[in-house]
C-alpha positions as CSV (number, residue, x, y, z in Angstrom):
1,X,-244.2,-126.4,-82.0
2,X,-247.3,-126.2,-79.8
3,X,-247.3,-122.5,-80.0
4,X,-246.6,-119.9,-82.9
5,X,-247.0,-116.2,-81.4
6,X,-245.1,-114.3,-78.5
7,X,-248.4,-113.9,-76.7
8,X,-248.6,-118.0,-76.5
9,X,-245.1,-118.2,-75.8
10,X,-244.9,-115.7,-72.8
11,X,-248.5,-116.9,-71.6
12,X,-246.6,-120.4,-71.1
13,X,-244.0,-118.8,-69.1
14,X,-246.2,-117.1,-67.3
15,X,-247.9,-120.1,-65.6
16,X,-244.6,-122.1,-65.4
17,X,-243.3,-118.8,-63.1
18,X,-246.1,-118.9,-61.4
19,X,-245.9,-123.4,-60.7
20,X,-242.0,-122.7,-60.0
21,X,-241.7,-125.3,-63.1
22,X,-238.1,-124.7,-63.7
23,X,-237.4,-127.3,-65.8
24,X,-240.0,-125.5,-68.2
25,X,-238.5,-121.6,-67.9
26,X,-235.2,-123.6,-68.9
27,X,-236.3,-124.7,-71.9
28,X,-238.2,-121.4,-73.2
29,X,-235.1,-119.3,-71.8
30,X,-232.6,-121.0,-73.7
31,X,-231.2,-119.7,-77.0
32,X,-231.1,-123.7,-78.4
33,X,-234.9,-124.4,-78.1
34,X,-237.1,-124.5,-81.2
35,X,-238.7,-121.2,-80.5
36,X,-235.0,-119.1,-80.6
37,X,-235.1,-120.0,-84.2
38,X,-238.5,-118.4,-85.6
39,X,-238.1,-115.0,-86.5
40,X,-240.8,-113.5,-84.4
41,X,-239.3,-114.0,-81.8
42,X,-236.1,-112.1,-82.5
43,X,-237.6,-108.6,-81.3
44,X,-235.8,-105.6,-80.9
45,X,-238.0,-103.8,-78.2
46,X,-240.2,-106.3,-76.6
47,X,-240.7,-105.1,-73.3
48,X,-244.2,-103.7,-74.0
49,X,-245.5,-106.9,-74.5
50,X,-243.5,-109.0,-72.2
51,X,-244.9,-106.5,-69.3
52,X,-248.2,-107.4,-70.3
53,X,-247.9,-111.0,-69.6
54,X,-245.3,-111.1,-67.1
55,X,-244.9,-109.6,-63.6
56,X,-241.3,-108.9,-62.4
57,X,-239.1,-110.1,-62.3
58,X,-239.1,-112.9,-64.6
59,X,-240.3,-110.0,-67.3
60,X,-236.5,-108.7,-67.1
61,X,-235.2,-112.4,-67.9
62,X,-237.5,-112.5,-71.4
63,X,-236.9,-109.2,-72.1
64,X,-232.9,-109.9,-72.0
65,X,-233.7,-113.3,-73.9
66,X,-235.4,-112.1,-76.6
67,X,-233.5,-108.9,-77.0
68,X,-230.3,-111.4,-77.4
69,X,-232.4,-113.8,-79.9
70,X,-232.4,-110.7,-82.2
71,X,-229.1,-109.6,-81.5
72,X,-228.2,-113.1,-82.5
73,X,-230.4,-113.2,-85.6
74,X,-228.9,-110.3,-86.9
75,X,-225.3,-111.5,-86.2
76,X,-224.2,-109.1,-83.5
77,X,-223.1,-111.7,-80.6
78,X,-221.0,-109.0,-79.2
79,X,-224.5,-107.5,-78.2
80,X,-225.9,-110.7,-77.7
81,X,-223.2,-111.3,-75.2
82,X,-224.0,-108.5,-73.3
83,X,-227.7,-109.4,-73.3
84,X,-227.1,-112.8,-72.1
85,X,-224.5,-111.5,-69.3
86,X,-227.1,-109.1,-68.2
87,X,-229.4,-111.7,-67.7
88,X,-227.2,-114.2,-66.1
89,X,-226.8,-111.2,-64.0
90,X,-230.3,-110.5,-63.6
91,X,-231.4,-114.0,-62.6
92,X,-228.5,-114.2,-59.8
93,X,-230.5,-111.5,-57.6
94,X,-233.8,-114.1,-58.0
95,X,-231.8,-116.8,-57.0
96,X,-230.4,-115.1,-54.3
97,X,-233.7,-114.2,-53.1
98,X,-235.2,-117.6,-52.9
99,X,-233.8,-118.4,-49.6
100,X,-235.4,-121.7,-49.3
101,X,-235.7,-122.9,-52.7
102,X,-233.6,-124.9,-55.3
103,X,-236.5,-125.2,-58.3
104,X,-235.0,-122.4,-60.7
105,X,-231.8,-124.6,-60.6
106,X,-232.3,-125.8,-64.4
107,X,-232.8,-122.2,-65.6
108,X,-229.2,-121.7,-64.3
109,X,-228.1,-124.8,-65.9
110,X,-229.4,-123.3,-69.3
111,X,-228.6,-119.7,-69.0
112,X,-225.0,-120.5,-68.0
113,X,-224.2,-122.7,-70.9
114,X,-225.8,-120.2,-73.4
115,X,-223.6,-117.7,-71.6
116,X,-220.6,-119.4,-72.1
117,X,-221.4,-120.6,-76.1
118,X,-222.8,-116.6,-77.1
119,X,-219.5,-115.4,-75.3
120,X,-217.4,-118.4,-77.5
121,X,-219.1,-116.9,-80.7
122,X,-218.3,-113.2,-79.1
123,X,-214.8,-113.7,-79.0
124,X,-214.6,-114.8,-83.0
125,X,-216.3,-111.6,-83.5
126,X,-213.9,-109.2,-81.9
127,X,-213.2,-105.9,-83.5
128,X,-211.4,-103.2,-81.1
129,X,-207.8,-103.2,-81.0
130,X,-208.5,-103.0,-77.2
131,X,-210.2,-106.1,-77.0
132,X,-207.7,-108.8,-75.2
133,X,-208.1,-112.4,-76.5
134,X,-210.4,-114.5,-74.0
135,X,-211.8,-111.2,-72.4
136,X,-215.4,-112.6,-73.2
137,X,-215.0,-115.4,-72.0
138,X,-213.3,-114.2,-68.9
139,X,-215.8,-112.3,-68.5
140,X,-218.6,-114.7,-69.1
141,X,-216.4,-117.0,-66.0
142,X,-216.8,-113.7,-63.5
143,X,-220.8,-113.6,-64.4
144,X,-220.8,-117.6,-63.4
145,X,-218.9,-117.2,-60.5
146,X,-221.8,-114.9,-58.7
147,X,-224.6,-118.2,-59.1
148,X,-221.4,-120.2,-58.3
149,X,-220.7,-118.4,-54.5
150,X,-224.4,-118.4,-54.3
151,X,-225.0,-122.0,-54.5
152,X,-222.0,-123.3,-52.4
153,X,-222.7,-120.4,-49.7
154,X,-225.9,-122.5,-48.9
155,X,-225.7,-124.2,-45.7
156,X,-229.0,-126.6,-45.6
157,X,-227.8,-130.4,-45.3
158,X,-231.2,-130.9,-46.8
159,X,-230.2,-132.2,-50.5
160,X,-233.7,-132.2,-52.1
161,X,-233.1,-128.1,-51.5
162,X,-229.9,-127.0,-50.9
163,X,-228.6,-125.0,-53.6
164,X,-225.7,-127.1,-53.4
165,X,-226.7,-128.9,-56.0
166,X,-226.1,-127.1,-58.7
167,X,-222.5,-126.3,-57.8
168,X,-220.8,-129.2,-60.1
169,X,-223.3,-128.1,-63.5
170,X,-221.6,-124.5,-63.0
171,X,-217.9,-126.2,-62.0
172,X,-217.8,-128.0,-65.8
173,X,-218.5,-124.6,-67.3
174,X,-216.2,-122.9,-65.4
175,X,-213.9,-125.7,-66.6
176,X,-215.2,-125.3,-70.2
177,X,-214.2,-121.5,-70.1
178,X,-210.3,-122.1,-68.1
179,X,-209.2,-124.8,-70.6
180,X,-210.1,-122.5,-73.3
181,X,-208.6,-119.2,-72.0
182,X,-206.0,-121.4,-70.6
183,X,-206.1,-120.5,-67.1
184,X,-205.9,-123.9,-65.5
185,X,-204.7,-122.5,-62.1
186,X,-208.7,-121.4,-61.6
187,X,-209.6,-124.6,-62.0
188,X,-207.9,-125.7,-58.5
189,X,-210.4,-124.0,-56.0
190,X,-213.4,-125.3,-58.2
191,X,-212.0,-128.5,-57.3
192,X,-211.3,-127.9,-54.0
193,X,-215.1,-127.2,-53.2
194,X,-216.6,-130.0,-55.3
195,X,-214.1,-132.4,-53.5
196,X,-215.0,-131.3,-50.4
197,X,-218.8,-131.3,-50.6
198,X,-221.3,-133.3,-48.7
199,X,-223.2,-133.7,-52.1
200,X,-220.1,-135.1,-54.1
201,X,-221.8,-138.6,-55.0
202,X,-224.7,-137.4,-55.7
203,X,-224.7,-135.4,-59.0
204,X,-226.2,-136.7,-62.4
205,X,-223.5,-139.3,-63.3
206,X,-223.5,-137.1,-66.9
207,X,-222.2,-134.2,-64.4
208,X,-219.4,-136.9,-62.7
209,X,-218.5,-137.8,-66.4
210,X,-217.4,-134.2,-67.3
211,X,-216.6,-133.2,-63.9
212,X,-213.8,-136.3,-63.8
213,X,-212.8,-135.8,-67.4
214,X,-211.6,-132.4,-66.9
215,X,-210.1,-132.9,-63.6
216,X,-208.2,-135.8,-65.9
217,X,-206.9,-133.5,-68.1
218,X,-205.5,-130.9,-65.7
219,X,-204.1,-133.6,-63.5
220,X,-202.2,-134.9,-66.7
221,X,-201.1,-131.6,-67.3
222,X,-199.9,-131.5,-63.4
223,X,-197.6,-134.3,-64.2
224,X,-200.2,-136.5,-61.9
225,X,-200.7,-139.4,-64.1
226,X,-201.8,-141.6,-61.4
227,X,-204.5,-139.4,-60.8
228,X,-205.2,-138.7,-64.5
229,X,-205.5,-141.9,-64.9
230,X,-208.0,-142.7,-62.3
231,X,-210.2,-139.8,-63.5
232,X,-210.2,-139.9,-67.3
233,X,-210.4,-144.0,-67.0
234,X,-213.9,-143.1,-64.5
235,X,-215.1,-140.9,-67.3
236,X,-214.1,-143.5,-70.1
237,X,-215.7,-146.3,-69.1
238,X,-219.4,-144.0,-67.2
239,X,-219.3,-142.5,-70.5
240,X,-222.5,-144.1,-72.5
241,X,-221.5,-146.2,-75.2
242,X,-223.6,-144.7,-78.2
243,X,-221.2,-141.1,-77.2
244,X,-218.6,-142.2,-79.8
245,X,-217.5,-138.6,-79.8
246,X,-217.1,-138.0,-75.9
247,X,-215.5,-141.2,-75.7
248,X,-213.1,-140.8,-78.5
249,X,-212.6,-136.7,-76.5
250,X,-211.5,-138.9,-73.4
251,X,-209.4,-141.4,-74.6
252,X,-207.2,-138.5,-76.6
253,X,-206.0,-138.1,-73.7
254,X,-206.2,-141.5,-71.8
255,X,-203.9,-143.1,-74.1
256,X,-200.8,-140.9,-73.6
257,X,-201.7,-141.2,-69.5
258,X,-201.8,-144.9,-69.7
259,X,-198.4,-145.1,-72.1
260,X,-196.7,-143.1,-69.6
261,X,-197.7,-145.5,-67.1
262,X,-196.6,-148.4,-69.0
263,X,-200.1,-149.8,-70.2
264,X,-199.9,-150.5,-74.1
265,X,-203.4,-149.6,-75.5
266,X,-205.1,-152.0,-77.3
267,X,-205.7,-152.0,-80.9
268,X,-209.4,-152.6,-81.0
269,X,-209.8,-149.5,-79.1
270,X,-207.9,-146.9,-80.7
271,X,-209.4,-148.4,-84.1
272,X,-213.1,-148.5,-83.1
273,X,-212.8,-145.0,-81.7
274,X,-210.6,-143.8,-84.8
275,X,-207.7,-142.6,-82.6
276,X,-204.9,-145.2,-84.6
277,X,-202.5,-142.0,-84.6
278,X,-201.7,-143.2,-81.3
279,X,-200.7,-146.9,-82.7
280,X,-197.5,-146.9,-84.6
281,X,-196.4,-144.2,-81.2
282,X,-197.4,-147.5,-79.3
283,X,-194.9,-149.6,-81.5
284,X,-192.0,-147.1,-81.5
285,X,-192.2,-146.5,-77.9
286,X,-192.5,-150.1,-77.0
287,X,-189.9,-151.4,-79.1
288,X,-187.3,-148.4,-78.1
289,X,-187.2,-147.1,-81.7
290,X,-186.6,-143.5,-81.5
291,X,-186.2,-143.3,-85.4
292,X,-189.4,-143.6,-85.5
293,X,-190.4,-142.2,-82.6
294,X,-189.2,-138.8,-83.9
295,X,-191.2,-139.4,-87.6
296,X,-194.3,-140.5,-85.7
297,X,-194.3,-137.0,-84.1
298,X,-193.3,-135.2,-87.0
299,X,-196.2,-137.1,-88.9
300,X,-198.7,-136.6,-87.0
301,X,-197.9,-133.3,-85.3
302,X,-201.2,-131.2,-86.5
303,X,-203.3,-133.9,-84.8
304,X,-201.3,-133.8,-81.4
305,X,-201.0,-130.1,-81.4
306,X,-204.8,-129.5,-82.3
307,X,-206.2,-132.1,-78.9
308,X,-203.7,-129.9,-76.9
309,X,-201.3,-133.0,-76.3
310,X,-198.6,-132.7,-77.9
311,X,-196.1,-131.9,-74.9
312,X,-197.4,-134.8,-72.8
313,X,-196.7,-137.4,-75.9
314,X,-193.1,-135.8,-76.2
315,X,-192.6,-136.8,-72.7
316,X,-193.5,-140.8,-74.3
317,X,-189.8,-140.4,-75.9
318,X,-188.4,-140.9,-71.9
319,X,-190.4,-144.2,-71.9
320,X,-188.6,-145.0,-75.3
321,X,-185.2,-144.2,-74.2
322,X,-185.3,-146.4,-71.4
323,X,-186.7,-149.4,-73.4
324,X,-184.1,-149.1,-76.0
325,X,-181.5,-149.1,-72.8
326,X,-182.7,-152.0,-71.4
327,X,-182.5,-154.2,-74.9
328,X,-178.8,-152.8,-74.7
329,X,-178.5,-154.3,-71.2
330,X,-180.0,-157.7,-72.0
331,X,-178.0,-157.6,-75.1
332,X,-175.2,-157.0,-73.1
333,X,-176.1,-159.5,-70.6
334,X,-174.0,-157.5,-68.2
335,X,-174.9,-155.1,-65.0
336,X,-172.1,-152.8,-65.8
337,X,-173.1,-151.1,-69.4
338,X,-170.3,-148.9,-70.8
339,X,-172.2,-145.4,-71.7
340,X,-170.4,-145.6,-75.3
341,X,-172.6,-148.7,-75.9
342,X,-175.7,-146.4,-75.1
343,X,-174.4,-143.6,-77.3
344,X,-173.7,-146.1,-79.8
345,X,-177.6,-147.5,-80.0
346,X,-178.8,-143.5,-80.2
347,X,-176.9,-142.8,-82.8
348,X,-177.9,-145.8,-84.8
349,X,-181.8,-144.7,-83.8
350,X,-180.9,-141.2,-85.5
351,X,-180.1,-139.5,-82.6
352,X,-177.9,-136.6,-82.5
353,X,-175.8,-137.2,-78.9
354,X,-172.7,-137.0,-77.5
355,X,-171.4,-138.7,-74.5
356,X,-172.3,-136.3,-72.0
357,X,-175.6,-135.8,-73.2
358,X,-176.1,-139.7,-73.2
359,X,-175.3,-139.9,-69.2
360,X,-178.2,-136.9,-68.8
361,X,-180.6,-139.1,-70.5
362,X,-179.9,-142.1,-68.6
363,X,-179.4,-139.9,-65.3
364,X,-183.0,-138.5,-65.8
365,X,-184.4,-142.3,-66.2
366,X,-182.6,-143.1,-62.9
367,X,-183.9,-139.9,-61.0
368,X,-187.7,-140.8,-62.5
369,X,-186.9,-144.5,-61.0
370,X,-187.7,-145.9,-64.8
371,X,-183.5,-147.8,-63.9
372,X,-182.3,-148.5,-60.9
373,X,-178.9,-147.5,-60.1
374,X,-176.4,-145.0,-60.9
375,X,-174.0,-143.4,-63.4
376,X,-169.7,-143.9,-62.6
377,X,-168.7,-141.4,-64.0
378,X,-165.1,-142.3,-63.2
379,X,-165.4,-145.3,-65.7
380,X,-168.1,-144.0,-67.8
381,X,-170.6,-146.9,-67.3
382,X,-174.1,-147.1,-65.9
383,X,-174.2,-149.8,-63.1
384,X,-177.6,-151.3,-62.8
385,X,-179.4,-153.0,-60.2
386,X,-179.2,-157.1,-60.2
387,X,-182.3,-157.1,-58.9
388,X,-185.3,-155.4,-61.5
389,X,-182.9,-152.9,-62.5
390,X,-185.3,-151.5,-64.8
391,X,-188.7,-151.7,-63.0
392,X,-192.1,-151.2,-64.3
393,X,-193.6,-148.1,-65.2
394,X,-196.8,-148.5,-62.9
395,X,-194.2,-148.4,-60.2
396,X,-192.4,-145.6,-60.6
């Protein structure tokens, strides 16, 4: 490092304060830098030096910062939290004030993700009976959303200053903090503003990338595959290729998307990103197989259940159902397909169903368009279209 004592270290921040050089405060305010890991800098009571280096009111930020580095050395993130909300808290009054200027932008950046990672750790360290899973966090998402009113409250069209611009860096941590607490019904109004901003095109694409991906995944959780698709597919293929890990992230969650749109993934992919979980699914779904539809699922149930998927790949046993029934219809060769015939092909698939429950699965298919026609009951057959009676999936 190109400084070892406090004095050097708050004599740097000093002249970056005074040469607005946010990108520098950013980087000595934030509990990841090199400095946040030496010991002297974990101070208990440093506002006696700190105020002889520092005028206000960047003095109150280091005070908080390093106050919370020795909170955090000691293991208290509980305090730290507090620290770090306080001066989250703190720094929202200077960027307030600075009714004209956009420079301290990356100090928000930094602050907000330490905010959100100190109140992560917080939550792992709850002791009082009183304290409500997610309440840090929750928390830590009220904190963001004063910088976050702040910066879309700023009218100037101007986009080298407009505050404006730091809306979608705070949007992906709000996002961050709602998928976590699960509260994905926040996450509409965040939308809402980024969508309709002047400035939309014109965040860091690294900002786009997360800003789509998580919009992916609540649209998938919507039921809006169309528009899951579209999104995670954007972050997918913007994502850099050396991210193997954000990459592999997406495509947890672009497969099951895709399947459900009738795109079979490629094998290449899911192997080079180590996601082949999602393979023999592929197989069962596509070949109707609902044997081993069900072991897949059973198998690999941990995996799904840990990315948070395991609903949406459930819904993949609707895409199996109906190509099972359509093997039964070309066997059949006939537009008039006796529900027994159905039943029959379940129960050799291991499927516990009776006759009535058969003619709710193939009335669901029909309602989601995956067959067209309908069910006579009167008979007890399913009468197909002659014309694409069972469409494709993109189409429905």
């Amino acid at each position: 490092m190109a400084f070892m004592n406090v004095a050097n270290y708050l004599q740097i921040i000093e002249r970056a304060w005074r040469s607005c050089n946010g990108q520098t405060l950013s980087i000595f305010l934030s509990i990841r830098h090199d400095h946040a890991k030496l010991k002297n800098y974990h101070i208990e009571s440093p506002e006696n030096i700190v105020e002889k280096f520092l005028p206000a009111p960047i003095d109150e930020l280091v005070v908080y910062h390093l106050k919370c580095l020795y909170s955090m050395g000691i293991g208290d993130f509980l305090t730290a939290y507090q620290l770090q909300s306080a001066l989250v808290q703190a720094f929202t009054k200077i960027l307030q004030a600075q009714k004209d200027e956009n420079w301290s932008l990356p100090i928000m950046y930094t602050i907000s993700s330490d905010l959100r990672v100190i109140a992560q750790q917080a939550e792992n360290q709850r002791v009082g009976v009183n304290d409500k899973p997610g309440e840090y966090l929750e928390k830590a998402a009220e904190c963001l959303m004063g910088c976050f009113r702040i910066c879309a409250a700023d009218n100037r069209t101007d986009d080298r200053d407009t505050k404006r611009k730091g809306m979608m860096a705070l949007v992906n941590q709000l996002f961050k903090v709602y998928f976590r607490i699960n509260k994905l019904h926040l996450c509409k109004p965040l939308i809402r503003a980024i969508e309709s901003s002047p400035f939309k095109d014109t965040f860091s694409l690294s900002q786009q990338i997360t800003y789509r991906y998580f919009v992916g995944r609540k649209a998938m959780f919507d039921s809006d595959y169309k528009a899951a698709d579209k999104y995670l597919s954007y972050a997918f293929e913007n994502c850099h290729k050396l991210s193997r890990k954000n990459k592999r992230l997406i495509l947890i969650y672009l497969v099951p998307v895709k399947m459900l749109l009738g795109y079979t993934p490629n094998r290449v992919v899911l192997e080079k990103y180590n996601v082949l979980e999602f393979w023999d699914l592929v197989q069962a779904v596509c070949q109707g197989n609902l044997k081993w539809f069900d072991e897949i699922m059973e198998k690999h149930e941990i995996f799904f259940i840990h990315c948070g998927i395991y609903l949406i790949v459930d819904k993949l046993k609707i895409v199996a159902y109906r190509n099972l029934f359509k093997k039964v219809y070309l066997i059949l060769n006939t537009h008039q397909i006796p529900v027994e015939s159905l039943q029959t092909a379940l129960e050799f698939l291991g499927q516990d169903v009776d006759l009535d429950e058969t003619q709710c699965i193939v009335a669901n298919l029909i309602n989601e368009g995956k067959i067209k026609g309908y069910i006579s009951h009167q008979h007890r057959k399913v009468v197909v279209s002659k014309q694409n009676p069972f469409p494709p999936l993109t189409s429905t």
